[in-house]
C-alpha positions as CSV (number, residue, x, y, z in Angstrom):
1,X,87.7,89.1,124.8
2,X,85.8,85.7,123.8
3,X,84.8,84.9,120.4
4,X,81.4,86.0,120.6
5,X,82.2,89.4,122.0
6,X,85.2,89.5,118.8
7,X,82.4,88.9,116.3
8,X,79.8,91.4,117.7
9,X,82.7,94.1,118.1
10,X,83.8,93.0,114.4
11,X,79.9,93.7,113.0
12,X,80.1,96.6,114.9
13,X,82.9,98.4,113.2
14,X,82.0,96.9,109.7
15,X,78.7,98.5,109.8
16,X,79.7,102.1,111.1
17,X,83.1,102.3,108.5
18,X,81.9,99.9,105.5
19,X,79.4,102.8,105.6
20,X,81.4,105.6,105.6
21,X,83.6,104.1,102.7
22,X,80.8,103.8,100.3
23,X,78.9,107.0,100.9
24,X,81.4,109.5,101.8
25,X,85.2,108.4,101.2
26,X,84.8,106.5,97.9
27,X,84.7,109.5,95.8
28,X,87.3,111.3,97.6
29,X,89.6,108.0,97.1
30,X,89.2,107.6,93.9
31,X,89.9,110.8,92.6
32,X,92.6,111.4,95.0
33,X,94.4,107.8,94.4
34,X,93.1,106.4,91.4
35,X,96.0,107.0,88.4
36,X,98.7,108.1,90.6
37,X,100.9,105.3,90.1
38,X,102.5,106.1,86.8
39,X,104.4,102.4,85.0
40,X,107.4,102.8,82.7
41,X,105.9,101.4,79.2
42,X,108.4,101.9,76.3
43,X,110.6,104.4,74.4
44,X,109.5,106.2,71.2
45,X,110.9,108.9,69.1
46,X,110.3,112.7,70.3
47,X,107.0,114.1,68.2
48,X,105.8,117.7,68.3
49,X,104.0,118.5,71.6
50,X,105.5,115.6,73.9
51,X,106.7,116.8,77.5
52,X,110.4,117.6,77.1
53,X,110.9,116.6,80.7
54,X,110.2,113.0,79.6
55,X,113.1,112.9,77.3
56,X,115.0,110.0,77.8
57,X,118.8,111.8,77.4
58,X,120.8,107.9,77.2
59,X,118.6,107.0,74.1
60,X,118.5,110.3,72.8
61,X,122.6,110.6,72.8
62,X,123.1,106.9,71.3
63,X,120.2,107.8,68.6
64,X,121.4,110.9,68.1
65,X,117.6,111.9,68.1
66,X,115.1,112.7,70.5
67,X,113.4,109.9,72.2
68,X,111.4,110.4,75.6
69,X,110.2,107.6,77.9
70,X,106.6,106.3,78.3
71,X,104.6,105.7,81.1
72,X,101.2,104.4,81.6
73,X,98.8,104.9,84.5
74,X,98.4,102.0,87.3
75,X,94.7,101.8,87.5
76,X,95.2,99.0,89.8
77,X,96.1,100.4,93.2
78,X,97.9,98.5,96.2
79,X,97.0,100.3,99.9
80,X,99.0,99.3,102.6
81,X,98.3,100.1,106.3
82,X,100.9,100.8,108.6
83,X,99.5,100.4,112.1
84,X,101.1,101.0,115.6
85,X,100.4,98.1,118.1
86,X,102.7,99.5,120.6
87,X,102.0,99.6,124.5
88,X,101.0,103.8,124.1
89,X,97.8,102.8,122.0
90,X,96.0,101.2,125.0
91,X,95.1,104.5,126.4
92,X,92.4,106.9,126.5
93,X,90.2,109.3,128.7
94,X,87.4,110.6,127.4
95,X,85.2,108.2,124.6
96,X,87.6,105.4,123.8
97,X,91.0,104.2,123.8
98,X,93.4,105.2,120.9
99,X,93.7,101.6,119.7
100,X,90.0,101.7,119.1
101,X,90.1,105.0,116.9
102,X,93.2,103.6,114.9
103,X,91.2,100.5,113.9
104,X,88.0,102.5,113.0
105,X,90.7,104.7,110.8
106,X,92.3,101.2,109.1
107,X,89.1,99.9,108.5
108,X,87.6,102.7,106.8
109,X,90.8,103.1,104.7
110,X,90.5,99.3,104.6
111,X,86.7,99.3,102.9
112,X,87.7,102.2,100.6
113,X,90.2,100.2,98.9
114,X,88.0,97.6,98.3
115,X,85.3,99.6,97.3
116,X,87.1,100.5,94.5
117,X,88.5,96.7,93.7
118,X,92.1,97.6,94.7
119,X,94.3,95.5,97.2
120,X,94.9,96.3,101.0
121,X,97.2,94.9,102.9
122,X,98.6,95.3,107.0
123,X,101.9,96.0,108.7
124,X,101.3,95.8,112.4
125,X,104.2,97.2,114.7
126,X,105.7,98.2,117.7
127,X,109.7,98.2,117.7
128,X,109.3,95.0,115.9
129,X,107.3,94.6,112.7
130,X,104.9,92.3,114.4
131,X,102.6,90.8,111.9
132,X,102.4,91.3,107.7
133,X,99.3,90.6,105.7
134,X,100.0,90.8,102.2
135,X,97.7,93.0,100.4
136,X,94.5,91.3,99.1
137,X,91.0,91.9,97.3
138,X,87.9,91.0,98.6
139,X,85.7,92.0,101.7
140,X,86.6,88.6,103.7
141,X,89.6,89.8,103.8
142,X,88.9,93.2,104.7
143,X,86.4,91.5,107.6
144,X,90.3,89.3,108.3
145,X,92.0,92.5,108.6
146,X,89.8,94.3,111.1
147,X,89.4,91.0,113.1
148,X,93.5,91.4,113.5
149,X,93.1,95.1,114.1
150,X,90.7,94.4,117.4
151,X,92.6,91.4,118.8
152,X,95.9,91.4,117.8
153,X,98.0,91.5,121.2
154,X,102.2,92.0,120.2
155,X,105.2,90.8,121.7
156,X,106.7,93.7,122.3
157,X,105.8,97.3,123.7
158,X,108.2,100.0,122.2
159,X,108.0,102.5,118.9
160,X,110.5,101.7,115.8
161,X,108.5,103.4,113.0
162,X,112.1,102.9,111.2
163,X,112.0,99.2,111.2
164,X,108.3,99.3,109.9
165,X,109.1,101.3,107.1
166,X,112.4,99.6,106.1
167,X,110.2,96.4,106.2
168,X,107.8,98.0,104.0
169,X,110.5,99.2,101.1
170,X,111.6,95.6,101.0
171,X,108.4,94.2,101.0
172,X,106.5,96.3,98.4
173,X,108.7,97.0,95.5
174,X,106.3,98.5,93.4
175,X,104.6,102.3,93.9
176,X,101.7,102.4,96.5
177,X,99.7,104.5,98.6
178,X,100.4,103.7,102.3
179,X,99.2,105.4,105.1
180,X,100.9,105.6,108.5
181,X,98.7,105.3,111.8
182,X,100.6,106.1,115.0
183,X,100.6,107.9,118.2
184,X,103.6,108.7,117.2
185,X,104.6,108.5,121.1
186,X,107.8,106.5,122.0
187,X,110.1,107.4,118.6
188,X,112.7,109.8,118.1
189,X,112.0,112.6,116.0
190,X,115.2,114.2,114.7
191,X,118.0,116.8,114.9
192,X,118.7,118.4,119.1
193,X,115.0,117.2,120.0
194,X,114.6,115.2,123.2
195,X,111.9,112.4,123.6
196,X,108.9,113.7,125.5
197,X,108.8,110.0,127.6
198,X,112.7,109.9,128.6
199,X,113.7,113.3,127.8
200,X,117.0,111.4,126.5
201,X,118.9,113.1,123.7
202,X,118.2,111.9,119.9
203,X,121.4,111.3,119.7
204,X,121.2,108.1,121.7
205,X,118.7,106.4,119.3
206,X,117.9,106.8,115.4
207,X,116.0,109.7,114.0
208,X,113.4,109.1,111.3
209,X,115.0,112.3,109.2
210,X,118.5,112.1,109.6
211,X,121.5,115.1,109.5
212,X,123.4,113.1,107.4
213,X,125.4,109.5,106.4
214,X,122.7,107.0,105.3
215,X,119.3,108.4,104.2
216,X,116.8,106.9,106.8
217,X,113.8,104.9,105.8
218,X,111.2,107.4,106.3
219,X,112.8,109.3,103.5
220,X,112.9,106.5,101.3
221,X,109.5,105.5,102.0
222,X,108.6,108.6,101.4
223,X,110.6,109.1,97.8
224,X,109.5,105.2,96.4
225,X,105.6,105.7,97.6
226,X,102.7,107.8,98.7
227,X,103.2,107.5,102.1
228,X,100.6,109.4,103.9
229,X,101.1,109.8,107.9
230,X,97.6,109.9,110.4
231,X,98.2,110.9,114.0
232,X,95.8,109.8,116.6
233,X,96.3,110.7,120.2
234,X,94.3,111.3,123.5
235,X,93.7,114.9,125.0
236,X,96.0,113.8,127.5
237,X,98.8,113.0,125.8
238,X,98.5,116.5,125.2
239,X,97.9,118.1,128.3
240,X,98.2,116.8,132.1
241,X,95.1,117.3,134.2
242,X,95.6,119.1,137.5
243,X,94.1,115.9,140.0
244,X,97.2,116.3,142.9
245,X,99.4,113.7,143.2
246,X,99.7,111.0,140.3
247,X,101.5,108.2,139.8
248,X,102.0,107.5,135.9
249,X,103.4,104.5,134.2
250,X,105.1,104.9,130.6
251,X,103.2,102.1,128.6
252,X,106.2,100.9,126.8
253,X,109.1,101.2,128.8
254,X,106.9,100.2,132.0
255,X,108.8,102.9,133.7
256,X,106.9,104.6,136.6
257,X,107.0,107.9,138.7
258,X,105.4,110.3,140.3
259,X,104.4,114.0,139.0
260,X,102.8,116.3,141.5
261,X,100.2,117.6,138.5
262,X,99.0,120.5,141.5
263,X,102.3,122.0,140.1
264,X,101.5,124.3,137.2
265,X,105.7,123.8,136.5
266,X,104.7,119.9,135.9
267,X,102.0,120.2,134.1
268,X,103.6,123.3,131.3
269,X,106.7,120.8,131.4
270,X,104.5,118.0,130.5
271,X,102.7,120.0,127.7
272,X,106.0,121.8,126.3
273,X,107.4,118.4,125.7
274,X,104.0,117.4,123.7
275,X,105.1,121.3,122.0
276,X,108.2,119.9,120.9
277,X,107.1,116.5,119.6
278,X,104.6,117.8,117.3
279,X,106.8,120.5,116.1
280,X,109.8,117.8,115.7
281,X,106.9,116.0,113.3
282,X,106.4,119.0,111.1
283,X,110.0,119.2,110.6
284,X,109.7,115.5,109.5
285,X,106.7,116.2,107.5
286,X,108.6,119.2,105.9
287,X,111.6,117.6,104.9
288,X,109.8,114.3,103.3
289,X,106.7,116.2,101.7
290,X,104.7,113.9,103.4
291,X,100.7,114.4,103.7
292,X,99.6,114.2,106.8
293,X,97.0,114.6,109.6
294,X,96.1,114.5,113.4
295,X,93.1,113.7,115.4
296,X,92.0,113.4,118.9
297,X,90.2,110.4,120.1
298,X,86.9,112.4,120.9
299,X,86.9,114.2,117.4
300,X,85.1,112.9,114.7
301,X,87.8,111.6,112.5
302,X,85.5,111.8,109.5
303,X,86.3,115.4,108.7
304,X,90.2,115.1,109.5
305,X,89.9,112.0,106.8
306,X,88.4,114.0,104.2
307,X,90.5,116.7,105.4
308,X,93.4,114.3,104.2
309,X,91.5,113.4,101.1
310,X,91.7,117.1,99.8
């Protein structure tokens, strides 16, 4: 892609989500976002009315007295963007590739944040955190993310949603909202679930929601901010097409092989395994409270954003 074609596609995108942002999503944002943070503030004595649930029991034994802990809303928001760069995004069949929906997604998230003067800021990964820009104000650097979000090309081609997560509990230490954008193709899901592209056994590689032993970091994502997770996938990620003989390549293994699809065994194989992903996601969802939605490349990912928003 030149640097003329970059631009165009960048003024593109800025018009069609800048515009959603400000006449649809900013309401929704705010009221959904805005003042969810809660700050420790201070410790006072217990008065008539005050939440018990707040008491403070350490103080209260030394004082021998009620006292319950104060906290004060974060009007001041931090978004961070989670977004998958891994091989599975370059792919699509019917209006555009999934890499093209995520970065409509970002950017609209992107603009929303800074419609409302809070900051924004990127993880991009495959099974690598790839790049990190730190959260910011200001529409350049919106204009800086979505820039990345169209021409950033990684080093590597595989899933770790793990190491992006781990990556960003160390590097946000306060609350935020952060919103995960992923095919969610390529990484193990947990518990006696194989993986749709190897059909290996999870035991073989990390689970996001583990049985056990160390608490994984989509649980303590999860538990230290609002993590929010937004699937977006093709049809035929879904579903395989029946077109005879086909020789498919797995984007980020670079495995290939061949799948009769004239087979109707091939093709309910291929659409049981898509079954069992999604359902090993809702156990994830589940088990970390996490909000969450999905959406095809051909839908209009307007509704399933608002849907989120509500």
């Amino acid at each position: 892609m030149t640097s003329e074609e970059l631009l165009q596609k960048v003024r593109k995108i800025e018009i069609k989500t800048h515009g959603l942002s400000r006449n649809i999503f900013a309401g929704e944002y705010h009221s959904q976002f805005k003042g969810r943070g809660m700050a420790f503030s201070e410790v006072r004595e217990y008065q008539p009315g005050d939440d018990v649930r707040s008491i403070d029991w350490n103080v209260t034994a030394r004082m021998n007295r009620p006292y319950i802990k104060v906290y004060e809303e974060e009007r001041e928001l931090t978004v961070m963007l989670l977004v998958d760069v891994s091989g599975s995004r370059n792919f699509g069949t019917v209006s555009q590739m999934k890499r093209d929906t995520m970065a409509e997604v970002a950017a609209t998230l992107a603009f929303s944040t800074i419609e409302n003067n809070d900051k924004v800021g990127v993880i991009f990964f495959s099974d690598h955190v790839e790049k990190f820009i730190p959260p910011k104000k200001g529409k350049s650097h919106v204009l800086h993310i979505i820039r990345e979000l169209l021409s950033f090309e990684p080093e590597h081609h595989g899933t770790d949603i793990n190491a992006a997560l781990q990556f960003l509990i160390n590097a946000q230490k306060r609350r935020c909202t952060a919103f995960l954008i992923s095919d969610f193709i390529g990484e193990p899901i947990p518990d006696n679930v194989l993986r749709p592209s190897t059909g290996r056994p999870i035991e073989q590689s990390s689970s996001p929601v583990k049985g056990g032993g160390q608490t994984s970091p989509i649980v303590i994502a999860s538990r230290k901010h609002d993590l929010s997770a937004i699937q977006i996938y093709d049809r035929r990620d879904a579903e395989m097409p029946n077109v005879g003989l086909l020789k498919v390549r797995d984007p980020e293994t670079g495995a290939r092989v061949w799948a009769d699809t004239s087979l109707a065994s091939v093709r309910n194989a291929y659409g049981q395994a898509w079954r069992d992903q999604q359902a090993a996601l809702e156990t994830v969802y589940t088990k970390t409270g996490m909000n969450h939605v999905s959406m095809r490349t051909d839908e209009d990912y307007v509704k399933k954003l608002m849907m989120l928003f509500k």
